[in-house]
N, C-alpha and C positions, 0 to 999 in steps of 0.2 A: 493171328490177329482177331482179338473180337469184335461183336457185332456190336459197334457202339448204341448202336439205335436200341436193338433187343434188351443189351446191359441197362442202359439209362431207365427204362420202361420198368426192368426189374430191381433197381436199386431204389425210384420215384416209388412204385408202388408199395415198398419195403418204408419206404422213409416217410410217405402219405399222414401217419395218425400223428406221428411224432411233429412234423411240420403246421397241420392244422391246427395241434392243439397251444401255438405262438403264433399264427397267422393274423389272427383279432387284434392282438398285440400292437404285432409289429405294424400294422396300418394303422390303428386308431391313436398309440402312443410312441412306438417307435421307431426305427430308422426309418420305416415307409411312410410316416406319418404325413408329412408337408408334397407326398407323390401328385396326389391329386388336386391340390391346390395348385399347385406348378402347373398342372397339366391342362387343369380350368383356365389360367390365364390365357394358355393359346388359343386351345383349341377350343373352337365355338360350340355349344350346346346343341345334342339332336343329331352332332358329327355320327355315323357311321365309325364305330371302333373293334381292332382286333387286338387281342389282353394273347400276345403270343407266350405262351409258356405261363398259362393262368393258377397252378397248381391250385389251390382250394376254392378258386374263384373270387377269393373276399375282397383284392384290386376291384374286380370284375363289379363286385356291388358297388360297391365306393365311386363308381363310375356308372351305374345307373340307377344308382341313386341322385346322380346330377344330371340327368335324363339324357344320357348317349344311348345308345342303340349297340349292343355288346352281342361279339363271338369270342370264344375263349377255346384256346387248342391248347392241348397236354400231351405230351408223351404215355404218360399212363393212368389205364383203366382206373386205379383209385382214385387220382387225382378227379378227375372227372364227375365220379361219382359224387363228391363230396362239393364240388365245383357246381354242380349242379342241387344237392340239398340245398347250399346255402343261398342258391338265386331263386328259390323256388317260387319265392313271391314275386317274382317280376319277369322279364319276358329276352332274358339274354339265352344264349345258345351255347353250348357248349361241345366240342367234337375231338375225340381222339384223335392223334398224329404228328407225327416228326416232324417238328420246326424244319430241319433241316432242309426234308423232301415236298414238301407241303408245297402243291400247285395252286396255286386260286387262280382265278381268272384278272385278269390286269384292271388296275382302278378297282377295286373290290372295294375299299376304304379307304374313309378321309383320312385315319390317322391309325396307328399301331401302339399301344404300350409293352414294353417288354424288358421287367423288370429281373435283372440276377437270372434270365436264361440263354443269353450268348454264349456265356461262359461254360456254360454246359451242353455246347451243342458241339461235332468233329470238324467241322466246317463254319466257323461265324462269318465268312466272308460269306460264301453260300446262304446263308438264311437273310444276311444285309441287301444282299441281290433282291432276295425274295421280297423282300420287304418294300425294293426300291420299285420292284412289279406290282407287287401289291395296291401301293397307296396311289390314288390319282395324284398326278402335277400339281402340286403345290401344296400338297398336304403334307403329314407330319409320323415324325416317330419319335417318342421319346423310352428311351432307353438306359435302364440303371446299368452300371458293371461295378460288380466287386474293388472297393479299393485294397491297398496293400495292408490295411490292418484289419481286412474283414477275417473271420474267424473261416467262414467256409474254405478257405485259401487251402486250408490242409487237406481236403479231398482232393489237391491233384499232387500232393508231396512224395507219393510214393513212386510216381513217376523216376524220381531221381536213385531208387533202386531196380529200372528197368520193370515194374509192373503196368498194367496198363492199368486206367483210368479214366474217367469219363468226365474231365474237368478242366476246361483249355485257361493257365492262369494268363487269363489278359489283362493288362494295364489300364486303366482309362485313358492313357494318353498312345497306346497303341488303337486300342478301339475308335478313340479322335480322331487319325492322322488314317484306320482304313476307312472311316464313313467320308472325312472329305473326301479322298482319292477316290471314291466311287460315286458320286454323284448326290451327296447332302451337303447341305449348310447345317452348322452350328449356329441356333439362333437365341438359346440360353441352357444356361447351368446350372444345377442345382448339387452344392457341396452336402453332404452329409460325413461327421465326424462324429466317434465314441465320444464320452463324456472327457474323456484325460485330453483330447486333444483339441478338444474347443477352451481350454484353458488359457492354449499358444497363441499368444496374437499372430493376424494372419494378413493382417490388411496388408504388408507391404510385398507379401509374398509373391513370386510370380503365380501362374496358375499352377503349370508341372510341380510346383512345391507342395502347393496345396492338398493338388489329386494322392500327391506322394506320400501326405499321414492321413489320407482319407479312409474312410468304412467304408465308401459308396460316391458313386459320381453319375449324377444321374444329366442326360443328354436331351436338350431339344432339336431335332433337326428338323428340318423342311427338305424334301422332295424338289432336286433342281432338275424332275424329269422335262418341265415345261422350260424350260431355259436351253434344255438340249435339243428338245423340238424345232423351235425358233431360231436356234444356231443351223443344223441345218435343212431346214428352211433359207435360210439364208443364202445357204453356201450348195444349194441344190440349179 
């Protein structure tokens, strides 16, 4: 069995120039484009945020550039590096280490973004955990996952000839159904579809049809660690 952590580290840093050099892109024109406006709706200005799986960091500006207060953790060294040129003029942080195993201290943050890196981690329920330690009661995460017509989908294909892989294919509506069952609320959604598929009208659609010819399905959740407090409390 390999070391998923190690591989990831070496395939990220492998895939670092290639990624950067569409990072710009994709935030400023495409699928990522509307991330941060979504994410300004909820979460209040000045929040304390972690950009978990921040690879070139350019989320990371996009977000203090709207004056949050940013840490950004990578898997790997390149990623970082480059993570860090591009924030050079502003005053976010940036630190090596495995979404997976990554301790912070509880309450560390009002909110979490964590775009297209669950997907790539051995354990997503493990890092959802981490997440729900992470953020103080009542705060937030918002979370992209890969839909079914995303192109990356083929980095965990080979799986189906017994190779190993570093690429857990989850559904948006599997990743839905673990964040309730462990202690978040869904408090909004934001669809993202290629260009072929914003053709299909959709309005009458359920959701799971929607996510189903999605490129992306990005998640608001809240932190119902203060709800569990107060339960018991109750029952103490």
């Amino acid at each position: 069995m390999q070391n998923w952590s190690l591989e990831s580290e070496k395939q990220w840093n492998k895939r670092s120039a290639t990624w950067h050099a569409s990072s710009k892109t994709m935030w400023e024109e495409g699928s990522r484009k509307d991330i941060i406006p979504f994410f300004c709706k909820v979460v209040p200005a000045y929040s304390k945020v972690c950009d978990l799986g921040c690879g070139d960091g350019y989320g990371s500006l996009k977000l203090a550039e709207k004056g949050y207060e940013v840490t950004g953790y990578d898997v790997a060294d390149e990623m970082i590096h480059r993570a860090k040129e591009t924030n050079k003029q502003n005053h976010s942080q940036f630190i090596k280490g495995d979404i997976t195993i990554l301790q912070l201290p509880e309450n560390s943050y009002d909110a979490i973004l964590a775009i297209n890196s669950l997907e790539w981690t051995e354990d997503p329920l493990k890092v959802l955990m981490h997440m729900k330690h992470m953020v103080k009661p009542g705060g937030y995460a918002c979370v992209g996952i890969l839909g079914p017509t995303a192109g990356p989908r083929k980095s965990s294909f080979q799986r189906l000839y017994g190779d190993q892989v570093i690429c857990n294919t989850m559904m948006p509506w599997e990743f839905e159904a673990l964040a309730l069952e462990n202690g978040w609320e869904k408090i909004a959604e934001l669809p993202v579809f290629k260009k072929a598929a914003e053709q299909v009208p959709k309005g009458s659609l359920p959701v799971e049809l929607k996510q189903a010819i999605s490129f992306m399905w990005v998640f608001m959740l809240k932190n119902r660690k203060e709800e569990e407090l107060e339960n018991e409390q109750i029952f103490d």
